[in-house]
Backbone as CSV, one residue per row, in Angstrom:
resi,resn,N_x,N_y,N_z,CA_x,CA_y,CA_z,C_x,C_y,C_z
1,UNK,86.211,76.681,85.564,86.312,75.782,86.692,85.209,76.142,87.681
2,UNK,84.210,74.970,87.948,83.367,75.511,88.862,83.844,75.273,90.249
3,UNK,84.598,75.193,90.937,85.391,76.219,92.083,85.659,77.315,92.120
4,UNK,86.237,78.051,91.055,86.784,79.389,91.022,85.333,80.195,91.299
5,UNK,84.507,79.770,90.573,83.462,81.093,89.605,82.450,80.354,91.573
6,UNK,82.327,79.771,91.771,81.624,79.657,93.255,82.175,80.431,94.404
7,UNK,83.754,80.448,94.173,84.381,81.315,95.334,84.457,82.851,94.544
8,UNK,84.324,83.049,93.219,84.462,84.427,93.274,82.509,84.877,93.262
9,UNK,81.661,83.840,93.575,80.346,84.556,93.481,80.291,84.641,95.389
10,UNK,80.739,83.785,96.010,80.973,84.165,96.996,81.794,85.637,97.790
11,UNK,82.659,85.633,97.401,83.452,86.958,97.006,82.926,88.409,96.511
12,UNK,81.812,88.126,95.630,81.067,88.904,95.146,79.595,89.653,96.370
13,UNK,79.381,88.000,96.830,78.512,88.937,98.336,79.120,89.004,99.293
14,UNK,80.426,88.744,99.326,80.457,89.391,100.961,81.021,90.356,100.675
15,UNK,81.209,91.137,98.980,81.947,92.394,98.785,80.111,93.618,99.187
16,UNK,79.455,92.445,98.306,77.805,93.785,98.742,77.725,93.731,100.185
17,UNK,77.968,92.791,100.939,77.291,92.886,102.551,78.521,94.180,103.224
18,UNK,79.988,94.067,102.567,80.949,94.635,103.484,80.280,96.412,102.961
19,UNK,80.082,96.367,101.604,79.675,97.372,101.511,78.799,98.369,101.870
20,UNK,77.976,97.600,101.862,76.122,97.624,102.720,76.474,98.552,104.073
21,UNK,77.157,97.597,104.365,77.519,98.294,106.083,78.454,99.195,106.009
22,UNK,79.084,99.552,105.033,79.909,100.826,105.128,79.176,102.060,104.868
23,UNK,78.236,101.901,104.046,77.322,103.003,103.482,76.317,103.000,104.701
24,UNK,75.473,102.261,105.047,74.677,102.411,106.362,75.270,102.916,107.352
25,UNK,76.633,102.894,107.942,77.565,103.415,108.616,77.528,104.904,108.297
26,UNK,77.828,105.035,107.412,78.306,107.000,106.784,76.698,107.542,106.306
27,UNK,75.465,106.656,106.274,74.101,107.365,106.070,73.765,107.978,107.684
28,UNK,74.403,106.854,108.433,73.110,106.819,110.229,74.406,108.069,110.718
29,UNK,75.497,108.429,110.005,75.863,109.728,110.762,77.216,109.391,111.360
30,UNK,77.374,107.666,111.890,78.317,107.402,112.181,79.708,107.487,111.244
31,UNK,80.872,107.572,111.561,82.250,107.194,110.680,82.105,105.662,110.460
32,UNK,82.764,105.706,109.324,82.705,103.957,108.811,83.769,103.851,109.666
33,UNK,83.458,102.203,110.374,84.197,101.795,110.876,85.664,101.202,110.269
34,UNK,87.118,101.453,110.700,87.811,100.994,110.478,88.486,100.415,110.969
35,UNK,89.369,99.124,110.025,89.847,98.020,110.939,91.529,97.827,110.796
36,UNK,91.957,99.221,109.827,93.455,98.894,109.310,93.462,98.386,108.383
37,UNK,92.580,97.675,107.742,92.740,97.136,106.172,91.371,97.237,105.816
38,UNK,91.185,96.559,104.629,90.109,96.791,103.706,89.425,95.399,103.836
39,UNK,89.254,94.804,104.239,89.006,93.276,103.971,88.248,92.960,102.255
40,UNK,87.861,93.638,101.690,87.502,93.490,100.304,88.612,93.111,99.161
41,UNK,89.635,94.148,99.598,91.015,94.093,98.670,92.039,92.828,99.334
42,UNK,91.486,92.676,100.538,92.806,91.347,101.161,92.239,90.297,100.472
43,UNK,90.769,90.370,100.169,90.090,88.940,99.588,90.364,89.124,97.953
44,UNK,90.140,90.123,97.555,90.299,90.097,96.333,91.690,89.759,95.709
45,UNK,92.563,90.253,96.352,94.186,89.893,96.155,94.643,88.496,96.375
46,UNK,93.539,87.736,97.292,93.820,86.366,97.584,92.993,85.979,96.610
47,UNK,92.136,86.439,95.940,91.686,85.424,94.648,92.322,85.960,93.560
48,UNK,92.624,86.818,93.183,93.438,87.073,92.253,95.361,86.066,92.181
49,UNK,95.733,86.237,93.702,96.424,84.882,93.954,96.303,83.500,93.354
50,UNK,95.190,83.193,93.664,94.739,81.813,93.419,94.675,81.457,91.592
51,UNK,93.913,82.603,91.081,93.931,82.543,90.008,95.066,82.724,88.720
52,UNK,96.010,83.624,89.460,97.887,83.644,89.198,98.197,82.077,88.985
53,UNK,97.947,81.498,89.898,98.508,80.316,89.746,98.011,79.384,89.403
54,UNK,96.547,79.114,89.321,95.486,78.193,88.397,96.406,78.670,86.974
55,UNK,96.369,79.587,86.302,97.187,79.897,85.129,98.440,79.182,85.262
56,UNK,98.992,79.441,85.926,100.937,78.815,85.583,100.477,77.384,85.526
57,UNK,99.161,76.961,86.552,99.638,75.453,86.606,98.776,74.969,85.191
58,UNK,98.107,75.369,84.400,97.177,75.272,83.171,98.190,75.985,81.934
59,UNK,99.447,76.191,82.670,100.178,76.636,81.365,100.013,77.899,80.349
60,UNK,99.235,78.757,81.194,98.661,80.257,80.344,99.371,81.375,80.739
61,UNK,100.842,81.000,81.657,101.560,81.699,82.035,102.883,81.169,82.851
62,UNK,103.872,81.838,82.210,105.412,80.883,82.328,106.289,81.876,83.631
63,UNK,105.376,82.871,83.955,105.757,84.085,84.715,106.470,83.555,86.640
64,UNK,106.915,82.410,86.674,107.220,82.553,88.002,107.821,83.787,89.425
65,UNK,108.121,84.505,89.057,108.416,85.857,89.209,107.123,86.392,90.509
66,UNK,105.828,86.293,89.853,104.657,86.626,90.308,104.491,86.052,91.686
67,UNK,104.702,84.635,91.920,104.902,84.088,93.236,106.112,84.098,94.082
68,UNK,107.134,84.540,93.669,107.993,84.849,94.847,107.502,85.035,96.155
69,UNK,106.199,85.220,96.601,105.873,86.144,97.927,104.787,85.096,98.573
70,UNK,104.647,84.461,97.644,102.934,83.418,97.538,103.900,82.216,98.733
71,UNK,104.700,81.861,98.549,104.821,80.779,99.777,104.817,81.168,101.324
72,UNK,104.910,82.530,101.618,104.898,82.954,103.104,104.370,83.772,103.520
73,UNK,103.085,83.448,104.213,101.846,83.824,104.795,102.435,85.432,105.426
74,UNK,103.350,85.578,105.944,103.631,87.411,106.215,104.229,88.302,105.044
75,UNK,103.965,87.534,103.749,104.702,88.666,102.800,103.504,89.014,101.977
76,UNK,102.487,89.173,102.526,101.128,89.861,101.726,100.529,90.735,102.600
77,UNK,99.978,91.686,102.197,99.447,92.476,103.582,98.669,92.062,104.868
78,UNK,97.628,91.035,104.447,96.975,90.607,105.110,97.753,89.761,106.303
79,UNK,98.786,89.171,106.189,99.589,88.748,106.917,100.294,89.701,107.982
80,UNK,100.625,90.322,106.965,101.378,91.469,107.942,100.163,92.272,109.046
81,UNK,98.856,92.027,108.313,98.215,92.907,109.275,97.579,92.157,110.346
82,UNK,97.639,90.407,110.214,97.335,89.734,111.262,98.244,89.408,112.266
83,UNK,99.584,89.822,111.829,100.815,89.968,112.652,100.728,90.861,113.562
84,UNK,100.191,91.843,113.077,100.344,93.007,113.830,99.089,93.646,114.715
85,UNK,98.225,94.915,113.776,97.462,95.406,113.818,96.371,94.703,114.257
86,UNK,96.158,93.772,113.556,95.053,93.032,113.610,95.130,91.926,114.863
87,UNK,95.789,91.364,115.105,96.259,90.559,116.382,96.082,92.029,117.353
88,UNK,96.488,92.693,117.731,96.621,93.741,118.721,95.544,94.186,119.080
89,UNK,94.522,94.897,117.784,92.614,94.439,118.229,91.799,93.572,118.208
90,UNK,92.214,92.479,117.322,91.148,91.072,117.099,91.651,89.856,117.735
91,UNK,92.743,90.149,118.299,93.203,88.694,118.638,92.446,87.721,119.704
92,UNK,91.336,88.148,120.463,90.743,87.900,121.039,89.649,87.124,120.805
93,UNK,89.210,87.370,119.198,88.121,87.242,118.648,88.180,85.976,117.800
94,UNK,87.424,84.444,118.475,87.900,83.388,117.615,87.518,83.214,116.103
95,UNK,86.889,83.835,115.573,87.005,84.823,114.221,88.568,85.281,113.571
96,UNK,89.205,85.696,114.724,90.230,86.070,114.074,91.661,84.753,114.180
97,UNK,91.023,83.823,115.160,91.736,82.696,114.789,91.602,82.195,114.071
98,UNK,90.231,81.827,113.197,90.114,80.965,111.942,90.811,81.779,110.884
99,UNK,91.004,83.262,111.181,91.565,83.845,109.279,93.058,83.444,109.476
100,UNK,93.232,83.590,111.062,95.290,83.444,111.114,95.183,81.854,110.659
101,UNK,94.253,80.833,110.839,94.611,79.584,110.392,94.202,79.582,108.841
102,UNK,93.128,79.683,108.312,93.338,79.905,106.913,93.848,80.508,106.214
103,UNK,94.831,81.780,106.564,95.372,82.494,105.479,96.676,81.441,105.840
104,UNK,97.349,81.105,106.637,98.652,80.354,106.819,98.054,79.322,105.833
105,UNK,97.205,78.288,106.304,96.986,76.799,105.406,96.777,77.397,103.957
106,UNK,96.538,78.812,103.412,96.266,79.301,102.236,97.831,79.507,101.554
107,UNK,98.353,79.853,101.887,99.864,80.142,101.872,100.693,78.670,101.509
108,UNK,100.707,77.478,102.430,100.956,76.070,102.611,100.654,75.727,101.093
109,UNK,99.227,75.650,100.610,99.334,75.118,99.942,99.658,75.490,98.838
110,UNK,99.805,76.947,98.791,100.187,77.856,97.315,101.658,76.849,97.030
111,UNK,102.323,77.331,98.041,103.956,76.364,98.219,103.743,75.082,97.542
112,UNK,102.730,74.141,98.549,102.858,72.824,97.700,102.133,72.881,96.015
113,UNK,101.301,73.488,95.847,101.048,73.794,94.062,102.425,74.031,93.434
114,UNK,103.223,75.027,93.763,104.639,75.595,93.454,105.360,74.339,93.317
115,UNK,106.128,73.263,94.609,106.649,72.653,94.702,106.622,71.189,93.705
116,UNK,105.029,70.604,93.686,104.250,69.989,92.323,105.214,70.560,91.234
117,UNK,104.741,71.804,90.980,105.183,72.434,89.639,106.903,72.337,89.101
118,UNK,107.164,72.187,90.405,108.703,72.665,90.049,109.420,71.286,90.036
119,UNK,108.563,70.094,90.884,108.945,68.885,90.543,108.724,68.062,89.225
120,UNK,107.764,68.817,88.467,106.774,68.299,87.540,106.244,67.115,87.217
121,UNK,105.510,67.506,88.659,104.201,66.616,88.687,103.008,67.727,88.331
122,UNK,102.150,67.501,87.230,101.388,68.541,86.475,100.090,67.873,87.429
123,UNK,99.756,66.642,87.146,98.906,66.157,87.794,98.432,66.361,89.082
124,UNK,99.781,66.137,89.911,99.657,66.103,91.470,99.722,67.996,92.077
125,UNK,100.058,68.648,91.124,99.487,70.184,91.209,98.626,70.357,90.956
126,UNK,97.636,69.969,89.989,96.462,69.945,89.633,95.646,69.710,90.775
127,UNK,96.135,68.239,91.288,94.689,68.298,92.543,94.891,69.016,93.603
128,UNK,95.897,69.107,93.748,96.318,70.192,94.951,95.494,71.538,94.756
129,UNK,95.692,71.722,93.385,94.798,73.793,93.663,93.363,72.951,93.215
130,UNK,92.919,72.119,92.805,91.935,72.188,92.524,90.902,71.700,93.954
131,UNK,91.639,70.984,95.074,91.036,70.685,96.100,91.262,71.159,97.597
132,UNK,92.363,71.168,97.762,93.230,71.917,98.878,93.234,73.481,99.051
133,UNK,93.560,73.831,97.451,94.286,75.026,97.650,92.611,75.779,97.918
134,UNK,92.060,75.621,96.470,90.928,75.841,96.464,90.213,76.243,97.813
135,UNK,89.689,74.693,98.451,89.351,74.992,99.910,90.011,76.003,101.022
136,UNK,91.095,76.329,100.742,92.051,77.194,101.528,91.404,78.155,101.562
137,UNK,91.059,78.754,100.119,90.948,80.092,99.619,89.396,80.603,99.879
138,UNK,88.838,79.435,100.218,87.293,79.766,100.357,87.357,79.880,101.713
139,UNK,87.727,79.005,102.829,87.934,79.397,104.469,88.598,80.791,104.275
140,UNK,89.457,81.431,103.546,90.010,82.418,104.274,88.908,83.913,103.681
141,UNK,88.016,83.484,102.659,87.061,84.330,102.460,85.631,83.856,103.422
142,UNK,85.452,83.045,103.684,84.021,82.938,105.013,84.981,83.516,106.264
143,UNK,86.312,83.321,106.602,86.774,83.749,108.052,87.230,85.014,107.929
144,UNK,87.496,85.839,106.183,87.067,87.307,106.539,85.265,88.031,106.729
145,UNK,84.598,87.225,106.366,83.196,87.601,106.470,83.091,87.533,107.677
146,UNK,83.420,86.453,108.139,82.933,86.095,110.173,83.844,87.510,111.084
147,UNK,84.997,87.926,110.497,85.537,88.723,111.193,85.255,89.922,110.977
148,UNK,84.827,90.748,109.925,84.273,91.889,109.519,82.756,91.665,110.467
149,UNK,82.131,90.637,110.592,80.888,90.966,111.374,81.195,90.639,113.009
150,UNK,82.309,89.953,113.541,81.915,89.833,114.943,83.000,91.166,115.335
151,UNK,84.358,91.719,114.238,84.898,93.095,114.714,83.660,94.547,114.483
152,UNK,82.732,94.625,113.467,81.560,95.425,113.677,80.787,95.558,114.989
153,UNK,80.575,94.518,115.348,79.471,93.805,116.754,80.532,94.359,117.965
154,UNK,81.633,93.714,118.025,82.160,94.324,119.093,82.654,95.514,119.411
155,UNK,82.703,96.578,118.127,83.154,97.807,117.987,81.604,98.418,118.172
156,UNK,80.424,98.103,118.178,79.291,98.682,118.300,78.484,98.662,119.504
157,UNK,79.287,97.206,120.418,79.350,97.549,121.586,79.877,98.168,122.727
158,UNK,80.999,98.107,121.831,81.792,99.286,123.096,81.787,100.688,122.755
159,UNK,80.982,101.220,121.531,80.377,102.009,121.484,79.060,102.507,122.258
160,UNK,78.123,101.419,122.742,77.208,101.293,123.602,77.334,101.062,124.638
161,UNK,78.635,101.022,125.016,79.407,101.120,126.652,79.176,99.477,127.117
162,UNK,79.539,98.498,125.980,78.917,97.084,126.618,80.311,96.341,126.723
163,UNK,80.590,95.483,127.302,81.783,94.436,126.957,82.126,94.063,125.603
164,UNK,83.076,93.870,125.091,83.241,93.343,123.841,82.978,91.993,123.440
165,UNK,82.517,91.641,122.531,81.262,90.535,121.825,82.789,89.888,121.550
166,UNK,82.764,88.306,122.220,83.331,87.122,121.699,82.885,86.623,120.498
167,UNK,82.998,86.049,119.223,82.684,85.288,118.556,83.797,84.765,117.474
């Protein structure tokens, strides 16, 4: 499916850029910065998500079991950590409003793929992950990229004794 293999080549650089800057971080002397989660593994777990269920709905897996957790945006970590942790330092940062709105609309539509499925409509699940869900899953990987770089920026300014960077 050329959706999947575009969001996981996407996926693939913002895993070198997150990296990039972790290693430039621990070369220049500084501690890598941390944010309470990994943002590499929250993205990767959300495509590995996506792809859980591209399978059930293509019939390469009868496993419903696996999504129990997939319809509600606080039962994955990343949720829990925008509940919490992450709201408590980023909430400020409209960066971190676009991931609280795409990981929720990411969540929404896992449900309606599910709900398709369980009504059996094969079809009307079909376009759902193939257009909706899809798109979900790609906003909530550009709005962890935007937030890994404007929480860097503002953690590097108040390291430099500056106000903290809106973006």
């Amino acid at each position: 499916m050329l959706i999947t293999n575009s969001v996981l080549n996407e996926m693939g650089a913002a895993q070198v850029r997150y990296g990039a800057e972790r290693r430039s971080a621990k070369q220049s002397g500084n501690a890598a910065i941390e944010f309470g989660i990994d943002f590499v593994v929250v993205a990767e777990s959300h495509v590995l998500m996506f792809s859980r269920l591209k399978d059930y709905v293509y019939g390469e897996t009868q496993d419903v079991s696996v999504f129990e957790s997939i319809v509600r945006s606080d039962s994955c970590h990343l949720g829990r950590w925008l509940d919490g942790e992450g709201r408590l330092n980023f909430g400020s940062l409209s960066s971190f409003d676009r991931l609280c709105n795409a990981h929720s609309e990411f969540h929404v539509w896992a449900a309606e793929v599910l709900n398709k499925m369980e009504g059996g409509s094969w079809l009307a699940a079909e376009r759902v992950l193939k257009q909706d869900f899809s798109r979900s899953l790609r906003r909530i990987l550009i709005a962890l990229t935007e937030l890994n770089e404007a929480a860097t920026a503002s953690f590097e300014s108040a390291l430099h004794g500056q106000a903290w960077a809106v973006s």
